[in-house]
N, C-alpha and C positions, 0 to 999 in steps of 0.2 A: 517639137517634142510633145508629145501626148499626155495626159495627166496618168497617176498613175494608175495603176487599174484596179482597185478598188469601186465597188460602187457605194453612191453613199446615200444607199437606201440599208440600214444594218439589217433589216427582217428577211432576207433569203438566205438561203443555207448556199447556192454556188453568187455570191452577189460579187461581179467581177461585171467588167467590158466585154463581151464578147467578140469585142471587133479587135480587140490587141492582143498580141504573138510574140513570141520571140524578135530580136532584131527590128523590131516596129519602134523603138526608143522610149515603151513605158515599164514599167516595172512590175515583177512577177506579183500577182495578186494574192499571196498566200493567205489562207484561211486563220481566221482568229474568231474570238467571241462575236465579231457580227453573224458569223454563222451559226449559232445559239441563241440568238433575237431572235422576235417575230413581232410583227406588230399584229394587234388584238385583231380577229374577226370578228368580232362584237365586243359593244363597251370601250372602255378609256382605260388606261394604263395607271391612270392617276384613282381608280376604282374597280370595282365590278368588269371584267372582262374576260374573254375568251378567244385563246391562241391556238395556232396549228398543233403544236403538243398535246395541249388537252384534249383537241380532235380525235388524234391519234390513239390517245391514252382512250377516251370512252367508245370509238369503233375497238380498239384492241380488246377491252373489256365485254362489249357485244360480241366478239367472233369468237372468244372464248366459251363463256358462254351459251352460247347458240349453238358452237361444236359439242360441248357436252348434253347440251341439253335435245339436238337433233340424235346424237348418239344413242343415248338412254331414257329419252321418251318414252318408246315403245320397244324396252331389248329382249332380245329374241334369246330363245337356249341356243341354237346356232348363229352366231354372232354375223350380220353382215357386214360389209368393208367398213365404215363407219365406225360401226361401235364394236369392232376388233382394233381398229387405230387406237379408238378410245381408250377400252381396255388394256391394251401395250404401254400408253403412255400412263395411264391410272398406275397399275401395279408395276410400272418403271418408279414411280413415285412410292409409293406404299414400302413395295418389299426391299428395293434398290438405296432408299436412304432412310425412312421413317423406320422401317423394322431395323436395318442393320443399324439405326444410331437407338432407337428409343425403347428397343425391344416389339414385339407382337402385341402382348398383354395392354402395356401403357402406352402403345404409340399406337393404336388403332385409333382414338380418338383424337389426334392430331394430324390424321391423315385427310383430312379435307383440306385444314389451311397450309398444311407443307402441296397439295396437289393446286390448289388457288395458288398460291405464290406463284410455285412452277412456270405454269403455262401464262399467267399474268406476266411476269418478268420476261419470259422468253419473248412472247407477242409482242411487248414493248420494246426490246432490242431487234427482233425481227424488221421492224417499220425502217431501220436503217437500210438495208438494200433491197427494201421495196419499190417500185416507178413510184413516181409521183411522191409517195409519203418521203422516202428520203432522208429520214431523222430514226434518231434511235431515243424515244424518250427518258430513257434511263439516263440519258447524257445529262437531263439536266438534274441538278442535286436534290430537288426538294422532291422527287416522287423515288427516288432511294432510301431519301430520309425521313419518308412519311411512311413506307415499307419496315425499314428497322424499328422507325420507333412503334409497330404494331407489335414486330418481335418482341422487342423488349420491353413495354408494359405485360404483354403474356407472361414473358419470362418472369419481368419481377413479382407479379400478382401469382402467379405458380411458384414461389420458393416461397412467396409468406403465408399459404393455402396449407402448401404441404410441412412445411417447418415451423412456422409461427414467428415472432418478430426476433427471440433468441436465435432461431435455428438460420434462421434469415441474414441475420448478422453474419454467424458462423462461414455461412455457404457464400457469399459474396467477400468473406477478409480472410477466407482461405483458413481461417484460425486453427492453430496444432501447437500445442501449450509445449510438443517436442522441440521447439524451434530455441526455445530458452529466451535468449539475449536479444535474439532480432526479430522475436515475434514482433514487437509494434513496427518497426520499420518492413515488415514481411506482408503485415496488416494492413498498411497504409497503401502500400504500393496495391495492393490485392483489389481493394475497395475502391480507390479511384479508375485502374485498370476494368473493373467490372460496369461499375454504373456510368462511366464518362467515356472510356477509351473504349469497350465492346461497341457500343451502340453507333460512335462514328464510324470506326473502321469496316463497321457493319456496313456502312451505307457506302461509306467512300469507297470501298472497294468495288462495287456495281459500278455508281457516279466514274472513277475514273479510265476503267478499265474502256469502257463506253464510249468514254468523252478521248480519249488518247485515238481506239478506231477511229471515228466516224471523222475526225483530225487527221491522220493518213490515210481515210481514202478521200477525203476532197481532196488533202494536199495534191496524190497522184491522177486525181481526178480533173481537176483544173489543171494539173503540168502538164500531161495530156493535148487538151485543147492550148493551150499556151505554146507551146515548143509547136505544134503544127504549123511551119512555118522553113521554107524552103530546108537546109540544111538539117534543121531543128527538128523535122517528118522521122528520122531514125532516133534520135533522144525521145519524140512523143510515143512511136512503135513500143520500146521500152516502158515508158510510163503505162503505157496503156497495158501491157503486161502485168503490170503490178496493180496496176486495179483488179486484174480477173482474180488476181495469186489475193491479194488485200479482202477482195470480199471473201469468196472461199473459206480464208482465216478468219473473217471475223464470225462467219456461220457456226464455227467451231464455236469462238468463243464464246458468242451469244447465246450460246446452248452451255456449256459449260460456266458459266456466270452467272446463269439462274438454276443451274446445278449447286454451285456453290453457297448460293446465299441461303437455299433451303438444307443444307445438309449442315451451316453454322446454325442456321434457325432451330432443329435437329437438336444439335448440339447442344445450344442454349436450354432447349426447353430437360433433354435428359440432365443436365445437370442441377435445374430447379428440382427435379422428381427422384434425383438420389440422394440417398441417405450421405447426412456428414458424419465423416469419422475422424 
């Protein structure tokens, strides 16, 4: 009997045997949080260090970057291929979510960090069905949650700018003196919902959305090479099928999930900037 096929190095995202199959007598290697470690490419764990995510995370931020800034270095009144991409995806950003949620007027000036987010977020879920990179950094929580909480200091520091610490009250405890009887229990709910339950949900919705993919394409990923194994070759055919159909899917989503987190960010910020009534 073979042990089972786990490998017990936790830092690779497929860390399996590769020599065990189907009907070999070890057991299916299904992915779990080892696949979410990495051991440090520099420094100690116990300190100062540096992992394949953050790799990821700071090429993603160079290609970003470097797209915009190769785009509109030098732009032309006739746009070449480049900074026509550029342009599409800009005013994809702009008119597509910042004007229809924040207005023209007041949301032209939130139009750089809803188009940074964008394409930051996306390029960080991208790296998942990339060769080699293979990870979707957004999997892991704390660079979802260093994203929202960018939002929501904006948000909060924009309702006490525009309202002052009364109106600020108001606009986060929903307060409407109509309510009568259940104003405070209306209030309460409102106020913790704003400043405790927005800002995770904020995040964990990227985090898990991410972390549940990148979860079913190794799973079909590794069943795949697993089942490759006499009888087992038509069950892998299949698997391998749903990797093609899995990525595909998640292409959509990783577009649509940094869709979404900028049209809540959107959200957040037109409801700092509206009047309470």
């Amino acid at each position: 009997m073979k042990e089972p096929a786990v490998s017990a190095d936790p830092t690779q995202t497929l860390a399996f045997d590769t020599s065990c199959h189907l009907f070999d007598g070890c057991g299916f290697p299904a992915p779990g949080l080892h696949s979410f470690m990495f051991e440090p490419l520099w420094g100690d764990t116990n300190g100062l260090y540096f992992n394949k995510p953050m790799l990821l995370a700071l090429l993603g931020s160079i290609i970003v970057v470097g797209f915009f800034w190769a785009a509109f270095a030098k732009p032309k009144l006739i746009p070449g291929k480049l900074q026509m991409v550029a342009e599409a995806g800009y005013d994809f950003v702009r008119t597509g979510i910042v004007y229809q949620t924040i207005g023209k007027r007041e949301g032209e000036k939130y139009v750089p960090l809803a188009v940074s987010l964008f394409f930051f977020i996306w390029m960080m879920n991208l790296w998942s069905i990339i060769p080699v990179a293979s990870f979707p950094v957004t999997s892991i929580i704390a660079y979802p949650a260093v994203l929202a909480l960018i939002v929501y200091v904006t948000w909060v520091s924009l309702t006490f700018k525009r309202h002052g610490f009364v109106g600020f009250f108001k606009n986060v405890t929903g307060y409407d003196k109509s309510l009568g009887a259940v104003l405070p229990l209306s209030m309460t709910i409102e106020f913790f919902s704003n400043l405790l339950v927005r800002p995770f949900t904020h995040a964990v919705r990227l985090f898990a959305n991410m972390f549940a993919g990148h979860t079913l394409l190794l799973l079909f990923t590794i069943a795949s090479w697993y089942m490759l194994n006499g009888i087992g070759i038509a069950y892998s055919a299949v698997s391998f099928v749903m990797v093609i159909v899995m990525t595909a899917f998640e292409l959509f989503i990783q577009a649509v999930q940094a869709y979404v987190f900028v049209l809540l960010t959107c959200t957040f910020i037109q409801g700092a900037l509206a009047e309470h009534h």
